[in-house]
N, C-alpha and C positions, 0 to 999 in steps of 0.2 A: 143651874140657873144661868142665862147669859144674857148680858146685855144691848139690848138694839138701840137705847137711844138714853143722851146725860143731857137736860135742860138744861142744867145751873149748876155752876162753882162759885160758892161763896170762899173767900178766904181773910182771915183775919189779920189786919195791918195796924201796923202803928201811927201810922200818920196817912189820913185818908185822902186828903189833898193834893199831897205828893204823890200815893198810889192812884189817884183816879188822872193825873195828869198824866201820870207814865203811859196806863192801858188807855187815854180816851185820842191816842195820838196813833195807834194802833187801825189799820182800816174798818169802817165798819162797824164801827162801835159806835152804837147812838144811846145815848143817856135819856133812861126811861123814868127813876126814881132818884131822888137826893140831889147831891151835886152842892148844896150850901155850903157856909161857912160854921154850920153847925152840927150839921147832920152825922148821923154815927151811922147811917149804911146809905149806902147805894146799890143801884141796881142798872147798870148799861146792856141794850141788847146788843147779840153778835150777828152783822150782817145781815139781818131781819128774818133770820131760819130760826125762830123761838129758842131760840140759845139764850142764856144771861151769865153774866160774873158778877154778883154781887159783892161789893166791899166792906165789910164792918171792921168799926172799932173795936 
């Protein structure tokens, strides 16, 4: 089996506010989902190549 192509890395954080400031400062990262002061995931695209990091709590 090989791989030609990763959409999406979700990774699990403790503090989503902190983790979306670190990666939203990163180029190219445009915030597509969440982004509140509530929300328990996110979802920023990377450099508009269908790529995503998603963030949950």
């Amino acid at each position: 089996m090989s791989i030609y192509h990763i959409s999406a890395v979700t990774l699990k954080v403790r503090d989503i506010k902190k983790s979306f400031n670190f990666y939203s400062k990163l180029p190219g990262f445009k915030l597509v989902y969440g982004g509140g002061a509530i929300d328990r995931f996110t979802t920023s695209e990377i450099g508009g190549s269908n790529m995503y990091l998603n963030l949950e709590l």
